[in-house]
C-alpha positions in Angstrom: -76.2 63.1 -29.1 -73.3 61.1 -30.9 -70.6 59.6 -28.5 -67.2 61.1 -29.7 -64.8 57.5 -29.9 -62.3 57.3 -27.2 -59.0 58.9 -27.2 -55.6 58.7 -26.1 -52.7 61.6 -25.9 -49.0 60.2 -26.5 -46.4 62.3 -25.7 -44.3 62.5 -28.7 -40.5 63.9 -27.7 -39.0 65.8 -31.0 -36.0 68.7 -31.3 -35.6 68.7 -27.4 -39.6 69.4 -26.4 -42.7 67.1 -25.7 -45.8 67.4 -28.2 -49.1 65.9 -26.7 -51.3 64.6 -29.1 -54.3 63.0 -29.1 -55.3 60.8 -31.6 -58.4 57.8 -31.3 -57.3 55.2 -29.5 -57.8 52.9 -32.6 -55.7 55.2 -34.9 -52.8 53.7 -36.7 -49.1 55.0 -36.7 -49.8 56.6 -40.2 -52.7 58.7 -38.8 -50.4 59.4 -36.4 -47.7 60.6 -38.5 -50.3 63.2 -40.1 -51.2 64.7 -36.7 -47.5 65.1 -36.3 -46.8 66.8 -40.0 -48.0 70.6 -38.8 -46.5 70.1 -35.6 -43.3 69.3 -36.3 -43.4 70.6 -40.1 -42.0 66.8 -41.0 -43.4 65.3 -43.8 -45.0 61.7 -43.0 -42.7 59.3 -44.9 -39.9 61.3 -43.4 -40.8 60.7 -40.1 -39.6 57.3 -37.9 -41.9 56.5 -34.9 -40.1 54.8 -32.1 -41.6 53.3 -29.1 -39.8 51.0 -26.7 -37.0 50.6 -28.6 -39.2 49.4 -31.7 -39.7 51.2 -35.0 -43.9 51.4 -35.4 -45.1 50.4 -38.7 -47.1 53.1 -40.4 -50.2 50.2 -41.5 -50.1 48.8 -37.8 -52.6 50.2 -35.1 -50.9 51.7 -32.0 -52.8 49.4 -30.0 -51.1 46.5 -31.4 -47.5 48.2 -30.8 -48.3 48.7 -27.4 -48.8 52.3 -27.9 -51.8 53.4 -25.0 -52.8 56.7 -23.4 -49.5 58.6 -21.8 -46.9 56.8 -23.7 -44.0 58.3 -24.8 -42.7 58.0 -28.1 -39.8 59.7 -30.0 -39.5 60.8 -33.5 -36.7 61.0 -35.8 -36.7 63.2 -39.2 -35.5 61.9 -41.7 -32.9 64.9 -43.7 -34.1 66.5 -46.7 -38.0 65.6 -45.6 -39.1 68.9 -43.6 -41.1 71.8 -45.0 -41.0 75.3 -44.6 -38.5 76.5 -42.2 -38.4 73.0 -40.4 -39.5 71.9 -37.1 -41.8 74.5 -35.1 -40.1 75.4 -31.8 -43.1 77.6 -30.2 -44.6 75.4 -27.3 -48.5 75.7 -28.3 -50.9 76.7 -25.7 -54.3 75.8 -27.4 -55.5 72.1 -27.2 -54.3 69.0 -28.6 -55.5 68.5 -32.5 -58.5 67.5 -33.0 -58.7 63.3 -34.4 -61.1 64.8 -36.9 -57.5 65.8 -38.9 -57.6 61.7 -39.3 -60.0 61.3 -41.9 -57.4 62.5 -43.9 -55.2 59.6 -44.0 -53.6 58.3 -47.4 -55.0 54.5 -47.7 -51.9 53.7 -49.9 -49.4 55.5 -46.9 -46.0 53.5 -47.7 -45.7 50.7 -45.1 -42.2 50.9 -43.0 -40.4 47.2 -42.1 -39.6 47.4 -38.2 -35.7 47.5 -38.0 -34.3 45.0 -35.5 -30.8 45.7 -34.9 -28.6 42.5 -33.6 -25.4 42.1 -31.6 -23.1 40.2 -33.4 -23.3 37.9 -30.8 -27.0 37.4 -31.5 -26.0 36.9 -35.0 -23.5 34.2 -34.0 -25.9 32.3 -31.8 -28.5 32.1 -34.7 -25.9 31.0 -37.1 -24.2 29.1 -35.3 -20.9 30.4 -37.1 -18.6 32.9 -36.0 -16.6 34.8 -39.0 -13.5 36.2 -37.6 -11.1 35.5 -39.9 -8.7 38.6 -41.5 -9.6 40.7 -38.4 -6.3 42.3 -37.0 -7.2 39.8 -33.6 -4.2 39.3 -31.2 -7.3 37.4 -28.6 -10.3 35.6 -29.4 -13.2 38.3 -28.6 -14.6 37.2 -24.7 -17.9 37.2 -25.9 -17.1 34.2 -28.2 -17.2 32.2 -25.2 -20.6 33.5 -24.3 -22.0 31.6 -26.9 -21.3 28.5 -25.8 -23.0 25.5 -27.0 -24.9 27.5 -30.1 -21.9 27.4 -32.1 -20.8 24.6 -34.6 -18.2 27.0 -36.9 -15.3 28.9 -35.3 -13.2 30.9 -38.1 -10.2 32.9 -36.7 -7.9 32.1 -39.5 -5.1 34.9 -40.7 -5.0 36.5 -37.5 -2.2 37.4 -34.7 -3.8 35.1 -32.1 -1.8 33.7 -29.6 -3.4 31.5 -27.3 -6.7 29.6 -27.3 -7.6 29.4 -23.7 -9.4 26.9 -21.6 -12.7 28.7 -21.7 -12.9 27.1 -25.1 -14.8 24.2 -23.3 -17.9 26.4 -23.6 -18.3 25.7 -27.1 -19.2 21.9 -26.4 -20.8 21.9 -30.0 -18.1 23.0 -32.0 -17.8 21.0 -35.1 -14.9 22.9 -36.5 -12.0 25.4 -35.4 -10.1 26.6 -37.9 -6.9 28.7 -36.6 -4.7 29.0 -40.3 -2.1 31.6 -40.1 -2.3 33.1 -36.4 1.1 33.1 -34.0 -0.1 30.1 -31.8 2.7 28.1 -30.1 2.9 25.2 -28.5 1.8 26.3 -24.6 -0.9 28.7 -26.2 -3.4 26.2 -26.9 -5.1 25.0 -23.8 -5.3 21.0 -24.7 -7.3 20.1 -21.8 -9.7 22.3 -22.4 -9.9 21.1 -26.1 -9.5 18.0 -25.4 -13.3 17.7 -23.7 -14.8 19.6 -27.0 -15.7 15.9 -28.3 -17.8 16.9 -31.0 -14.9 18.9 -33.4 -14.6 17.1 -36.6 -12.1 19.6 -38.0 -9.2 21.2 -36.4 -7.1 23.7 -38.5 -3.7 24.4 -37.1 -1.5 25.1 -40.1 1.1 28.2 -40.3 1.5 28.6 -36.7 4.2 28.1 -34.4 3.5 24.7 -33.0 6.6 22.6 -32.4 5.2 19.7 -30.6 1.4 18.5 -30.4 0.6 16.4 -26.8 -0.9 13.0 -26.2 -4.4 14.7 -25.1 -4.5 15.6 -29.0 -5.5 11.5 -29.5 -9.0 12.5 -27.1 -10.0 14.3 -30.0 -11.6 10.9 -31.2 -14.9 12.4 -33.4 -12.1 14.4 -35.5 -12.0 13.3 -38.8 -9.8 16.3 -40.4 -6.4 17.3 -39.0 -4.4 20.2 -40.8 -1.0 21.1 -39.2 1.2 22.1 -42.1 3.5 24.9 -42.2 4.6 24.5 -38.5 7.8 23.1 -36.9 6.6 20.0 -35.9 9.6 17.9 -35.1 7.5 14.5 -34.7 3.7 12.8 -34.2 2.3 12.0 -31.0 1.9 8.2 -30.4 -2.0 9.1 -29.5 -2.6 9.5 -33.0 -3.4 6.2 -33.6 -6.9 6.6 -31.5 -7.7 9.1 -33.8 -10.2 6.2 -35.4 -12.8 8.6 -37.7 -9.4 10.5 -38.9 -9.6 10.8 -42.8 -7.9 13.8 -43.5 -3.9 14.4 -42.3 -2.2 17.2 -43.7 1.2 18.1 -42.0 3.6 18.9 -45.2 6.3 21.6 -44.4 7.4 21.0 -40.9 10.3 19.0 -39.9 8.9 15.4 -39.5 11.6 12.7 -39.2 9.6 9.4 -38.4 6.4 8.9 -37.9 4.8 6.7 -35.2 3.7 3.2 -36.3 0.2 3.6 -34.7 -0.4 5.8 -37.5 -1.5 2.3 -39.0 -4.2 2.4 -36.5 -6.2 5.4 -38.3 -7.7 3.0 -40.1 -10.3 5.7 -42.0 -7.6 8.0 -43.4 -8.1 8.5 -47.5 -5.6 11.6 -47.6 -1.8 12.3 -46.0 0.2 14.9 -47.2 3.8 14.8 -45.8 6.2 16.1 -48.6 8.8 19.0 -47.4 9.4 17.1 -44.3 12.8 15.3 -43.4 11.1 11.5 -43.4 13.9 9.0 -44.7 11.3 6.4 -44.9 7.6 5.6 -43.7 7.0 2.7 -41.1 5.1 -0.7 -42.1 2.2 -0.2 -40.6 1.6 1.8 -42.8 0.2 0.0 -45.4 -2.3 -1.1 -43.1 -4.0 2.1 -44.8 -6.1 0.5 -47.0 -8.5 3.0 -47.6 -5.8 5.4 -48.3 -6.7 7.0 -52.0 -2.9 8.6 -51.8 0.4 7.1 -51.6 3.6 8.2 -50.4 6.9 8.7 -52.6 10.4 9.5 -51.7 11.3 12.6 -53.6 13.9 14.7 -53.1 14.2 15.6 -49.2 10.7 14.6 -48.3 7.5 12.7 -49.6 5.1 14.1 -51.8 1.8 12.9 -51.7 0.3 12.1 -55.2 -3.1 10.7 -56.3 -2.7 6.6 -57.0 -3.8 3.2 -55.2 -1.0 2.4 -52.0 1.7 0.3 -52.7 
């Protein structure tokens, strides 16, 4: 006498109900899906096998998704893809269909991708850049700060943001924080916490509020790109001069009267851009600049920065 191959029943929950059925236990999720057509009166490519939160692939065997005997799966119909009258709602008292019905299988059944559906916070911490910018923010989103040391870009330019708090220190990998065009002022930035990010390379502070920036701003001492126009700025820290790897300074429209000799200690800037400030004259240190690719003219009110050798 033959041995019949051995069988499993999943529970397959549809339109409110349970169906049992029983299919081999080395039947695929396409074999499946046939079993389920005169059941459910959904044709096979319209129907989507979920198991454990994963879609099953209609070429993969259930085994191999994890799919045994008394596992529940659901089904979703896909619109448009039911015949007849749609789903059947009697509860059947006869037994589960037979796995002969499986020799029936299309070979060239349509193969499904599994859907994975990510967080954006997943999608941050594989990207390592979060893409906030033009988002109607008045906060950086808490789960930003969740991320923590998986993220090199953050982008919250042309925002409402106000304050950049100390929980920033989580991102100790942050290469570059770009702020542009948010409503940041001068005690909404938390510079103690900012100041221990030693890793940014580019800070991005223009068309805020700012007024003043503090001495802590010189422990940035990795940043090599520092843009601070359109502000208020009324003067440069002294600590600017340990900004050693600085090469870009861009701090045109504020309200800039002197500027601190040490600025002849950044010894790696190639670009300044002062003009529309209120700067009668520039100190001499700074044509300690030699690597400067820019030069300073009076003009006007201010100095406009244009491209020739210095002095």
């Amino acid at each position: 006498m033959e041995t019949s191959p051995p069988t499993i029943t999943v529970h397959v929950k549809f339109a409110g109900r349970t169906i049992p059925v029983e299919v081999p236990a080395s039947a695929s999720t396409a074999e499946l899906k046939l079993l389920l057509q005169p059941l459910t009166n959904v044709l096979p490519r319209g129907q989507k096998l979920i198991c454990k939160g994963k879609v099953l692939a209609d070429a993969a065997s259930l085994s191999s998704m994890q799919v045994g005997n008394g596992s529940k799966v659901m089904l979703v119909a896909s619109q448009g893809l039911h015949q007849g009258d749609g789903p059947i709602t009697k509860t059947s008292n006869g037994p589960a269909p037979s796995a002969k019905r499986t020799s029936n299988v299309k070979e060239n059944e349509a193969q499904k991708p599994e859907i994975i559906i990510k967080s954006r916070q997943e999608r941050w911490k594989i990207t390592g850049v979060i893409a906030l910018s033009d988002s109607s923010l008045k906060a950086v989103p808490e789960e930003v700060w969740d991320c923590g040391s998986s993220i090199r870009v953050l982008d919250a330019c042309n925002n409402s943001i106000e304050a950049i708090p100390e929980k920033i220190v989580a991102l100790n990998s942050l290469n570059k924080l770009l702020l542009t065009a948010n409503d940041i002022s001068d005690g909404g930035i938390c510079w103690e916490g900012l100041s221990c990010v030693q890793t940014l390379t580019v800070l991005s502070l223009s068309q805020n509020r700012l007024v003043t920036l503090p001495p802590s701003l010189g422990s940035l001492t990795f940043l090599r790109e520092l843009r601070i126009a359109n502000n208020m700025l009324g003067n440069l820290p002294v600590e600017i001069g340990l900004l050693k790897q600085l090469e870009i300074l861009i701090a045109n429209n504020n309200r800039l009267t002197t500027l601190p000799s040490s600025i002849g200690d950044c010894e790696s800037l190639l670009e300044v851009e002062l003009s529309s400030n209120l700067l009668a004259e520039l100190p001499e240190a700074f044509g300690n600049l030699q690597n400067l690719k820019s030069r300073q003219n009076h003009e006007g009110s201010g100095f406009h920065c244009i491209a020739s050798d210095l002095y």
